[in-house]
C-alpha positions as CSV (number, residue, x, y, z in Angstrom):
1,X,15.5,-1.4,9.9
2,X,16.5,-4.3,12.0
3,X,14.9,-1.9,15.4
4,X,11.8,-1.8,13.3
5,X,11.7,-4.9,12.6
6,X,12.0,-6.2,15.8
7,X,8.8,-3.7,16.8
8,X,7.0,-5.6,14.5
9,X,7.4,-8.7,15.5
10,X,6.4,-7.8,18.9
11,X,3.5,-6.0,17.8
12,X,2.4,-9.4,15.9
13,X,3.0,-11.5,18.8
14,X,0.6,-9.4,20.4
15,X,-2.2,-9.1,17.5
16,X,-1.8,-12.8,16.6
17,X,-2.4,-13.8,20.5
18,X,-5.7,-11.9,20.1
19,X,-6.6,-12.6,16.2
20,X,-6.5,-16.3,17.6
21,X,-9.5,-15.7,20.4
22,X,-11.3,-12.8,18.6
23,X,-11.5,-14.4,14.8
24,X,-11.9,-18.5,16.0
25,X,-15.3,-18.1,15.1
26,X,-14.2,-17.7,11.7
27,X,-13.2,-21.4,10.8
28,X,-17.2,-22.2,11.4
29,X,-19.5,-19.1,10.3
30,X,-20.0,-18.4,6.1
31,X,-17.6,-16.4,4.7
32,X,-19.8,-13.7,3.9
33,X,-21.3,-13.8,8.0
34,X,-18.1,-13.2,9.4
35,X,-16.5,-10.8,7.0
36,X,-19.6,-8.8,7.5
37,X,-19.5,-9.4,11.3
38,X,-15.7,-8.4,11.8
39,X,-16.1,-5.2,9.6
40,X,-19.3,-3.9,11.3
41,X,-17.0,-4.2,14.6
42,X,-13.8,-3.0,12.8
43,X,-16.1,0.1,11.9
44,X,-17.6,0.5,15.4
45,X,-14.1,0.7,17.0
46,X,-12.3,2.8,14.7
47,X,-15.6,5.2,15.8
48,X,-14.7,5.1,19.3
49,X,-10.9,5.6,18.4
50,X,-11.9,8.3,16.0
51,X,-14.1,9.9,19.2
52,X,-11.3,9.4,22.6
53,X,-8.2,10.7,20.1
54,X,-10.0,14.0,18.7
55,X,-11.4,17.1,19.7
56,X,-15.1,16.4,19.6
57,X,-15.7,19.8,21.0
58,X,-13.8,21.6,18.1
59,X,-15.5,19.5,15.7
60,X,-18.7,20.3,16.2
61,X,-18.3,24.3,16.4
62,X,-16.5,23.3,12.7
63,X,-19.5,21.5,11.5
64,X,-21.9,24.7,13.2
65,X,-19.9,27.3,11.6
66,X,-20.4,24.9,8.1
67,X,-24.5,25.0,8.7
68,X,-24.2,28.5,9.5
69,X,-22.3,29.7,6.1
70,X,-24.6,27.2,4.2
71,X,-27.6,28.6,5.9
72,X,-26.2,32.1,5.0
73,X,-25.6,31.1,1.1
74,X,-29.4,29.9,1.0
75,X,-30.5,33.4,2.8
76,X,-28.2,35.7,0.9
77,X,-28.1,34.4,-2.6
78,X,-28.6,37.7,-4.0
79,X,-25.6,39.4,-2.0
80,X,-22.4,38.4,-4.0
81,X,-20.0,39.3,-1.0
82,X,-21.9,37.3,1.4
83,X,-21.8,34.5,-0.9
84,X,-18.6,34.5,-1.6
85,X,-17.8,35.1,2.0
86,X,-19.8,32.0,3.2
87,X,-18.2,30.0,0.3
88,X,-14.9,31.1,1.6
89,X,-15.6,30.2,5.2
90,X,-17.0,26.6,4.1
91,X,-13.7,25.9,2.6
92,X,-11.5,26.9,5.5
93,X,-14.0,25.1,8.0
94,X,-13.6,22.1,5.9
95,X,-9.9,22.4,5.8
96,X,-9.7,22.8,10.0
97,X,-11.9,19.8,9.8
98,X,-9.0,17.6,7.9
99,X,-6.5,18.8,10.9
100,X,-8.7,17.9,13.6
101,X,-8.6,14.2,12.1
102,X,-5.3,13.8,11.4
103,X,-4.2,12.3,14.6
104,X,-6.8,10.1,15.0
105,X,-5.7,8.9,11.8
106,X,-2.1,9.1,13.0
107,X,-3.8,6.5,15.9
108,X,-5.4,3.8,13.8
109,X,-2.8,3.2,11.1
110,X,-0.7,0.9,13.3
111,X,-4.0,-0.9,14.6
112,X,-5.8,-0.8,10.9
113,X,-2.8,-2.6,9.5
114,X,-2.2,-5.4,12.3
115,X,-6.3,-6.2,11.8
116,X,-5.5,-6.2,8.2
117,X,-3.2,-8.9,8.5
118,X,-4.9,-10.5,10.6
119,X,-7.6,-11.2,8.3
120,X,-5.5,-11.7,5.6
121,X,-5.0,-14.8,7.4
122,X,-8.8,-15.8,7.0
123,X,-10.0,-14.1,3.6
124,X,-6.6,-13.9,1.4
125,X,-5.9,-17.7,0.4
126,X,-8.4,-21.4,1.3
127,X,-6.3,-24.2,3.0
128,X,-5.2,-26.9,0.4
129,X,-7.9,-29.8,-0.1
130,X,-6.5,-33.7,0.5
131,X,-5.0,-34.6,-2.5
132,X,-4.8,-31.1,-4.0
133,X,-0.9,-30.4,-4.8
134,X,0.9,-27.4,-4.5
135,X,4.7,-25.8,-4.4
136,X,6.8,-24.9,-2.0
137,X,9.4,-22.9,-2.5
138,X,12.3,-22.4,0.1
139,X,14.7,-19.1,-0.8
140,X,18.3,-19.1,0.4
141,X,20.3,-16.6,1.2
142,X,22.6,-16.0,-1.5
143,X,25.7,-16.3,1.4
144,X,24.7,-19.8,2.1
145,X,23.4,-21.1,-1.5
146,X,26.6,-23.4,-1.4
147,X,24.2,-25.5,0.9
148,X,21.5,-26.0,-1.3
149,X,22.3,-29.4,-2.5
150,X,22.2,-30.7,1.5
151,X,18.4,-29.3,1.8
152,X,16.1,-31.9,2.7
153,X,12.7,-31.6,3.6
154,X,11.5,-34.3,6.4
155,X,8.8,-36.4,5.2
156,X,5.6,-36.9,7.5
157,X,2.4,-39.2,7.2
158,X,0.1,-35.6,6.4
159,X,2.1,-34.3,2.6
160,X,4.1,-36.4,0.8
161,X,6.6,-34.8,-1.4
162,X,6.4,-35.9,-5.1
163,X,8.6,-33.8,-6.8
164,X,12.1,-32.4,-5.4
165,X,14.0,-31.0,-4.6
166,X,14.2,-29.0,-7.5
167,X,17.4,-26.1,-7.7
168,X,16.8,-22.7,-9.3
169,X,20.6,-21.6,-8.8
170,X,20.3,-18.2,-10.4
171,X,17.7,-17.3,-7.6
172,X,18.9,-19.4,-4.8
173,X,15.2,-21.4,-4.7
174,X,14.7,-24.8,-3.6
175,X,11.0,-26.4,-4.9
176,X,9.3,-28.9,-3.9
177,X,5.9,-30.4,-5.3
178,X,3.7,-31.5,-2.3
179,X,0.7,-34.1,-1.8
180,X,-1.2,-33.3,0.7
181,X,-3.0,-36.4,2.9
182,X,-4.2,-35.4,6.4
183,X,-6.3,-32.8,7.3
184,X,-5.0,-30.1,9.8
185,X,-2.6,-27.9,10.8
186,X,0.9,-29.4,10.0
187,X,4.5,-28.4,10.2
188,X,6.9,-28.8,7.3
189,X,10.4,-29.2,8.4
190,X,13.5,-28.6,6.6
191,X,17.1,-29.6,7.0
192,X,19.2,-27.2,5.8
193,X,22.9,-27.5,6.6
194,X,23.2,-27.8,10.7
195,X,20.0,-25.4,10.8
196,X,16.3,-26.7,11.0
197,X,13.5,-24.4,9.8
198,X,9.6,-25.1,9.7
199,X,7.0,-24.0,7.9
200,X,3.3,-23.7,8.8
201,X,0.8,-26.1,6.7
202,X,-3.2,-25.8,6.0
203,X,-5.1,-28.9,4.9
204,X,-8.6,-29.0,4.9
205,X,-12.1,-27.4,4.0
206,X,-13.8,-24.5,4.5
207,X,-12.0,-21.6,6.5
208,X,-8.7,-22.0,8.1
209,X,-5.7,-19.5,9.3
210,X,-3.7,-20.0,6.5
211,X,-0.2,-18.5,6.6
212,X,1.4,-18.3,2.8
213,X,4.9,-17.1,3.6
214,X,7.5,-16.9,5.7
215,X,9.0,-14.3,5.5
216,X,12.5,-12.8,6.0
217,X,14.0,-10.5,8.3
218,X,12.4,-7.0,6.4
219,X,9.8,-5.1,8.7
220,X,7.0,-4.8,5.6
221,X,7.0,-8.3,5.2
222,X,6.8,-9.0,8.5
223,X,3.8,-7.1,8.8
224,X,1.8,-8.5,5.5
225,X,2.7,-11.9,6.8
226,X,2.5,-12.1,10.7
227,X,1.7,-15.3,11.9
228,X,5.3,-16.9,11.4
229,X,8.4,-15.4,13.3
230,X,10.4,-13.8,10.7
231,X,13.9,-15.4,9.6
232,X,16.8,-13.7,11.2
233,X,18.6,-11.4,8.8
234,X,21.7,-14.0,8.8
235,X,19.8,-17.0,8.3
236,X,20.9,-19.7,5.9
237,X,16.9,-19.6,4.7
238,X,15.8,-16.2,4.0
239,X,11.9,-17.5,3.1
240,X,9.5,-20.3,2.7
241,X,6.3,-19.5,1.0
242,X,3.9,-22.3,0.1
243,X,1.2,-21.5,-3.4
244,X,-2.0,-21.6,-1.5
245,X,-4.7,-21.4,-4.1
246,X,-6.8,-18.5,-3.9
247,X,-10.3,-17.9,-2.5
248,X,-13.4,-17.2,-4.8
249,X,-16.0,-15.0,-3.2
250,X,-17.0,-11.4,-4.1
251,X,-17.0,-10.7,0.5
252,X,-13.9,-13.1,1.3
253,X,-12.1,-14.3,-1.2
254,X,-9.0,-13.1,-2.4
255,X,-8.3,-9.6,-2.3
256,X,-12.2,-8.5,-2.8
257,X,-12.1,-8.7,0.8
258,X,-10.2,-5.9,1.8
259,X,-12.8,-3.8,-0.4
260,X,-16.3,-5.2,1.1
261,X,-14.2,-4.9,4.5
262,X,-13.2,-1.2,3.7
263,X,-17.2,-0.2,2.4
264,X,-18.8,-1.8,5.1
265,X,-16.6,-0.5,8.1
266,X,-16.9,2.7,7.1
267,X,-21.0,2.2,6.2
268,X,-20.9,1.0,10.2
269,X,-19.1,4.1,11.7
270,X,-21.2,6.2,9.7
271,X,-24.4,4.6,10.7
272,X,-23.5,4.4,14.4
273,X,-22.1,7.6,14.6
274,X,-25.0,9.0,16.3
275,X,-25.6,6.2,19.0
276,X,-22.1,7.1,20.4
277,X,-22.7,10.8,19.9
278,X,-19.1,11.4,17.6
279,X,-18.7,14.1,15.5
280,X,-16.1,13.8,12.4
């Protein structure tokens, strides 16, 4: 698990290199423009993956021997045996079909789930506002919660700390009730024992790449939460997740996004299917 971890982490390093070029446009279109804008590409690529990583040839003598059975069924309605015949043949055609795109699907799970955190970035949670509080909550690991009472979290001119730190011993939390003042992105650091940890911080309006968590050393979380290198798996601080409010809008706000992203991308391969000449 460690191994796949690790693959992870490079694979973010990668996707957040290009997440930072390809969605910067982000922080100044309307929500609804660039979720539209990145799912009608997000559609248009998974096409073109969809096209190079199947056999287009085998395809389409699927989808003629389909036309050919259905033409058959509208011919020979009277004939049982033919009917059941063509009925018969539809249904393996359409099985042969659901090989041929299996490994093109094999080929965009990796990619689909990198963009998806990617935008999760964007679409799942709004910066906090000037003067909007919130909670951060810093998880130990239980080997090292004998050092929770030495945790101190650096104040800066951008969030003031008004409450904390606050011990939740049974699940080896340290809280803190911030304030934030400055606009921007901003780094919240933490003394914890001889080690020094930060944590990523977004103030301001609008859209921003707002990082919620984190997260520890385990590959899934890792990939639901890639902007921030992982805690190593002996770490005194196993997490740091900050309560980001969530985002109202039925295109990008929280969670509805991953829906209009899903309808829309697909909506765009299907209507540019014929431009690129791909059969699926």
């Amino acid at each position: 698990m460690g191994l796949l971890t690790q693959i992870v982490v490079w694979m973010n390093s990668v996707a957040n290199a290009l997440g930072r070029c390809v969605l910067a446009a982000n922080a100044v279109l309307p929500g609804w423009l660039s979720a539209t804008l990145v799912s009608i590409v997000s559609g248009i690529v998974f096409l073109l993956v969809f096209k190079y990583t199947s056999n287009q040839r085998a395809i389409k003598r699927v989808k003629d021997d389909i036309k050919a059975n259905l033409l058959a069924l509208k011919l020979f309605k009277d004939s049982a045996w033919v009917a059941l015949r063509a009925q018969g043949a539809i249904l393996f055609a359409a099985f042969r079909l659901m090989l041929f795109s299996l490994a093109p699907m094999v080929v965009m799970i990796v990619p689909v789930f990198l963009i998806l955190g990617q935008l999760a970035l964007w679409y799942q949670f709004r910066p906090l506002r000037v003067g909007e509080d919130a909670v951060v909550t810093l998880t130990l690991n239980p080997a090292s919660s004998s050092i929770a009472s030495t945790i101190e979290m650096e104040p800066t001119s951008a969030v003031q700390a008004t409450v904390g730190p606050v011990h939740l011993w049974s699940k080896h939390e340290v809280c803190w009730k911030i304030h934030p003042c400055q606009d921007g992105y901003h780094h919240l650091i933490f003394h914890v024992g001889p080690q020094t940890v930060e944590k990523e911080l977004a103030i301001g309006e609008g859209f921003m790449r707002v990082s919620k968590l984190r997260p520890a050393w385990r590959w899934l979380d890792a990939l639901v939460n890639p902007w921030e290198k992982p805690f190593d798996a002996n770490s005194a601080v196993q997490s740091i997740e900050i309560d980001y409010p969530d985002r109202s809008s039925w295109t990008s706000g929280t969670d509805s996004w991953v829906i209009y992203w899903f309808i829309v991308s697909m909506v765009a391969g299907f209507c540019f299917r014929r431009p690129f000449n791909v059969n699926f």
